[in-house]
C-alpha positions as CSV (number, residue, x, y, z in Angstrom):
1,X,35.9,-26.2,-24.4
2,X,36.8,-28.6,-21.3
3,X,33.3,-29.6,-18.8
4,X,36.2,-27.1,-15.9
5,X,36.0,-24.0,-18.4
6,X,32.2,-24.8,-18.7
7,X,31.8,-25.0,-15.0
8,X,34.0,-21.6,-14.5
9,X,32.0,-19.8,-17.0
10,X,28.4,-21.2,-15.5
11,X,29.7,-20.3,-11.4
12,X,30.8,-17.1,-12.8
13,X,27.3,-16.7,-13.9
14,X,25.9,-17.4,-10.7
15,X,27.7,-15.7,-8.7
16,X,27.5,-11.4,-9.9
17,X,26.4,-9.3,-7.5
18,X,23.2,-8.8,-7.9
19,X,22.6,-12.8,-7.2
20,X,24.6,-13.3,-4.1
21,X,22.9,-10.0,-2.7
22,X,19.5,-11.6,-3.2
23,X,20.6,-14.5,-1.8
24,X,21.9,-13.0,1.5
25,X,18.6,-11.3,1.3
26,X,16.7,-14.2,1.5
27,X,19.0,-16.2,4.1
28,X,18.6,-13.6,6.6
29,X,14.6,-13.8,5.9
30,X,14.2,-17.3,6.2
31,X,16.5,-17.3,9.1
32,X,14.3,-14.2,10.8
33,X,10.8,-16.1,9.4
34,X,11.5,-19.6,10.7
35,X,13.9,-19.5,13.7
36,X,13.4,-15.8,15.4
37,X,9.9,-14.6,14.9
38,X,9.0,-15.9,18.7
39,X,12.5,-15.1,20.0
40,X,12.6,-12.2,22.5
41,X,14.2,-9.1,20.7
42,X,17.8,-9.3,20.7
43,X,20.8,-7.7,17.9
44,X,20.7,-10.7,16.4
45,X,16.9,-11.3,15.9
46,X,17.0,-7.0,14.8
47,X,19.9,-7.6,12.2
48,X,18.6,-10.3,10.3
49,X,15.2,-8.9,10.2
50,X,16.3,-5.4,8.8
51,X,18.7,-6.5,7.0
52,X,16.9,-9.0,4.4
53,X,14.6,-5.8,3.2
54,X,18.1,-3.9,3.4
55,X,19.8,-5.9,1.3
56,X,16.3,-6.0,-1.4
57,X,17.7,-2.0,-0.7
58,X,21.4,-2.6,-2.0
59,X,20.2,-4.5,-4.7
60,X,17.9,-2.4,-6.6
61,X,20.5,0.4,-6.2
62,X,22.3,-1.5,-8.6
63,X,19.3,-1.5,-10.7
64,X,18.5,2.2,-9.7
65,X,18.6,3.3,-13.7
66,X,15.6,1.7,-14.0
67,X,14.0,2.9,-10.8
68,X,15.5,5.7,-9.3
69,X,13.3,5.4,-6.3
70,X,12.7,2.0,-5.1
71,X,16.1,2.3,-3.4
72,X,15.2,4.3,-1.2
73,X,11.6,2.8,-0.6
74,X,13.0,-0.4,0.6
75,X,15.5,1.6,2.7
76,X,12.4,3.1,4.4
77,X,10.8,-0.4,5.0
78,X,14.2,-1.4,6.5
79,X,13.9,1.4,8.9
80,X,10.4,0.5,9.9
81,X,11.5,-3.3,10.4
82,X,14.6,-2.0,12.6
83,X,12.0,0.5,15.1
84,X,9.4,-2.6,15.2
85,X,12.1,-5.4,15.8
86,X,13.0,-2.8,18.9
87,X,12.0,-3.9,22.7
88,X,9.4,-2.0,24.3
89,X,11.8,-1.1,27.0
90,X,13.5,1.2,24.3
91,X,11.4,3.8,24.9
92,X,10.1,3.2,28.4
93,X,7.2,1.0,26.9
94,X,5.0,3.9,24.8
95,X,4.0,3.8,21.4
96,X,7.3,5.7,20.5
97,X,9.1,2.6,18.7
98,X,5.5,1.7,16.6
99,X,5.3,5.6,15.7
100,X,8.6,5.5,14.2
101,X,7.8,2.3,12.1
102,X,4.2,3.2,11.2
103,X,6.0,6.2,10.0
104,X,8.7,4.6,8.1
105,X,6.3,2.4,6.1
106,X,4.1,5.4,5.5
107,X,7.0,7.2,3.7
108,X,8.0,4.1,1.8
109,X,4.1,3.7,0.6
110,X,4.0,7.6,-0.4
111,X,7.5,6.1,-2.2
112,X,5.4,3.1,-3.8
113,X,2.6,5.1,-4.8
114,X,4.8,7.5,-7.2
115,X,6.9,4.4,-8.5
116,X,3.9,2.7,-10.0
117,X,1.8,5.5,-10.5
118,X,4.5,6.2,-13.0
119,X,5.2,2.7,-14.0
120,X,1.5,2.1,-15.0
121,X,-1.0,3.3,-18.0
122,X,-2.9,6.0,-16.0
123,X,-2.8,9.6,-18.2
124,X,-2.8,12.5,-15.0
125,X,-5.2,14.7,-16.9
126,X,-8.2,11.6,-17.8
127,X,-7.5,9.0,-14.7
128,X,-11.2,8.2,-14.5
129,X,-11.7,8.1,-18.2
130,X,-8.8,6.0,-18.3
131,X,-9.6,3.8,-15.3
132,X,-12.7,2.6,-16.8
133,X,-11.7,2.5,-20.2
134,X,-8.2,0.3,-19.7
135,X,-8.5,-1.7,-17.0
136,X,-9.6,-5.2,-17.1
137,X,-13.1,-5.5,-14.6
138,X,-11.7,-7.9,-12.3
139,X,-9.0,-4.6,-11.0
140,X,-12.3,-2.5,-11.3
141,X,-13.4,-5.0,-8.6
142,X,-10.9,-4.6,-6.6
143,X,-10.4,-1.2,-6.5
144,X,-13.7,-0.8,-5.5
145,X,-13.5,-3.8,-2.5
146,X,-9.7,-2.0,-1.3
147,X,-12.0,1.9,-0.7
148,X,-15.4,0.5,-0.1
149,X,-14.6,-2.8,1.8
150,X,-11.2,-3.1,3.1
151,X,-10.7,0.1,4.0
152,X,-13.8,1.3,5.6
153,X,-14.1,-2.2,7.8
154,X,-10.4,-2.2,9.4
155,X,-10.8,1.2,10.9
156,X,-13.9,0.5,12.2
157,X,-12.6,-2.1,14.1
158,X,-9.1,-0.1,15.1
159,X,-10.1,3.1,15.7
160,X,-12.2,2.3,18.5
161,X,-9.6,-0.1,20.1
162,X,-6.9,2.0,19.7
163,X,-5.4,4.9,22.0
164,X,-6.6,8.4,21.0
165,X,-3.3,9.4,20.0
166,X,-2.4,6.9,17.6
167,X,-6.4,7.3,15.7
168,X,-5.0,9.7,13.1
169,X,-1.8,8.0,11.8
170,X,-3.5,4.4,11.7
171,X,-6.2,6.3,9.5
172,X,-3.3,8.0,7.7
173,X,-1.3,4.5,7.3
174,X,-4.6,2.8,6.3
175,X,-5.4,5.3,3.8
176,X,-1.7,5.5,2.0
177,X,-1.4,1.5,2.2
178,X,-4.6,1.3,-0.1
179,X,-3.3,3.9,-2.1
180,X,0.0,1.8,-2.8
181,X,-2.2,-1.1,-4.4
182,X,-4.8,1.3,-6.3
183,X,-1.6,2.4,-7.4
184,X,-0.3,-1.1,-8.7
185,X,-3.4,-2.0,-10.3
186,X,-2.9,0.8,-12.9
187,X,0.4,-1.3,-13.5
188,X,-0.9,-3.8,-16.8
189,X,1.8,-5.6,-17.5
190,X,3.9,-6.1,-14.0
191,X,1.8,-9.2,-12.1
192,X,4.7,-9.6,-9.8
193,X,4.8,-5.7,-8.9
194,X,0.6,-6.2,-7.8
195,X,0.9,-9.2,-6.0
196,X,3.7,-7.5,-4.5
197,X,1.5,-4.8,-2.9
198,X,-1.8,-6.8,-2.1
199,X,1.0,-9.0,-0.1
200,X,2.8,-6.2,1.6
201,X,-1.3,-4.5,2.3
202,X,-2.5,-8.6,4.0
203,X,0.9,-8.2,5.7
204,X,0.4,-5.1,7.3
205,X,-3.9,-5.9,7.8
206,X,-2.5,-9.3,10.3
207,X,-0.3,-7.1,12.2
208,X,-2.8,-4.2,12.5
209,X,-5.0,-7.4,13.9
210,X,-2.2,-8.8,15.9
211,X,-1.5,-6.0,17.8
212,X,-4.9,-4.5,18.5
213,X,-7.7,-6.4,18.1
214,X,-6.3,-9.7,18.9
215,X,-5.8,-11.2,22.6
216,X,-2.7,-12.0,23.6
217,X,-3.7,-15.5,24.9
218,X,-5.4,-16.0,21.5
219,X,-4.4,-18.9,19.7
220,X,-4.1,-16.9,17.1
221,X,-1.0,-15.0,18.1
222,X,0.9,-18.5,17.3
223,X,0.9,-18.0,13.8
224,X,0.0,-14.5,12.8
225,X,3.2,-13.4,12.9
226,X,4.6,-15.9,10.6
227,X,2.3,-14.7,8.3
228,X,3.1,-11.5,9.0
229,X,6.8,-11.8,7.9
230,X,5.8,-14.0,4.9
231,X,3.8,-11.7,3.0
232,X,5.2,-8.9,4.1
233,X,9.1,-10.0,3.1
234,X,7.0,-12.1,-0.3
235,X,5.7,-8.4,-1.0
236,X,9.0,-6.5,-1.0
237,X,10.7,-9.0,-3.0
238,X,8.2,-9.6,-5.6
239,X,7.5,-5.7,-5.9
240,X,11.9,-5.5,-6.4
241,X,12.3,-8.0,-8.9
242,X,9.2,-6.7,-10.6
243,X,10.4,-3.5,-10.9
244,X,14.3,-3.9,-11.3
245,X,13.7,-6.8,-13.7
């Protein structure tokens, strides 16, 4: 066979669908992550940030036979990235644009919850017995640091600094967000799927920080969201190829 049919058959390869999806995925990331994070909010800055998790969306609906719902639970953390990316000015500067993403993740966590709750080793009628009798101690751990650490000591420091109204879904948000990596860690043999959530949860913990509890003239603000965007869009994709692959 000539080193041109060789080259044909190994492009051919390369490029299915499923490949150059990903890899429009992560163009419009790392054009979002490293040259718009700090730009004021414009279509441009909106489209490539919704659509990197939208197109992580497209391609596990071509892998939907193996998870039926993981389409639709990176469609929902599109949504949420489209409502955040939106100027305040939207809606006359309330809380309305947050609301609408805060509730978009919140239905793709409830999404994420059911997806590895079924992907992972726990029996529904003996979850404690089986917790403690199949899972290594180091997810023991931390299971126990995610209810009795993490959890407890972000919304003591955000429900006090936050506006009355938006005390209950933060609770709600923080409470499904932990859920989503209990969830995961009943997952044995899908690293990429965990490491997916704690990402996506670290994500959403620097926000929850950026927004309320750190000053706007903090240093700080430089990089959070950076780091924001890079664990949250590491998270999606390494919880999609987990899943789909």
């Amino acid at each position: 066979m000539s080193t041109a049919a060789n080259t044909n058959i190994s492009l051919n390869a390369l490029l299915t669908p499923s490949s150059i999806i990903l890899a429009l995925s992560l163009t419009t990331s790392l054009l979002y992550g490293l040259l718009l994070v700090h730009v004021p909010p414009s279509p441009t800055r909106t489209f490539n940030k919704t659509a990197s998790t939208a197109l992580l969306a497209l391609l596990a609906h071509l892998h939907s036979t193996n998870q039926p719902l993981l389409p639709a639970a990176l469609a929902l953390g599109s949504a949420g990235d489209f409502f955040l990316a939106l100027p305040e000015s939207t809606f006359k500067g309330d809380d309305t644009a947050f609301l609408a993403g805060l509730s978009s993740f919140l239905a793709a966590h409830l999404l994420y919850v059911k997806i590895f709750y079924a992907a992972g080793t726990l029996s529904p009628d003996h979850v404690f017995a089986d917790l403690l009798n199949s899972l290594s101690s180091w997810r023991i751990l931390l299971a126990g640091f995610l209810t009795l650490g993490f959890a407890p000591i972000m919304l003591a420091q955000l429900v006090p600094r936050v506006e009355r109204g938006l005390r209950a879904p933060i609770i709600v948000y923080t409470t499904a967000i932990v859920t989503m990596v209990l969830a995961a860690l009943t997952i044995k043999d899908n690293g990429r799927a965990l490491v997916g959530a704690v990402l996506f949860m670290a994500s959403d913990a620097i926000l929850a920080a950026d927004r309320f509890l750190v000053a706007p003239a903090s240093h700080h603000q430089g990089w959070m969201p950076y780091a924001v965007w890079g664990l949250y869009y590491s998270g999606q994709l390494l919880i999609t190829l987990g899943l789909i692959y």
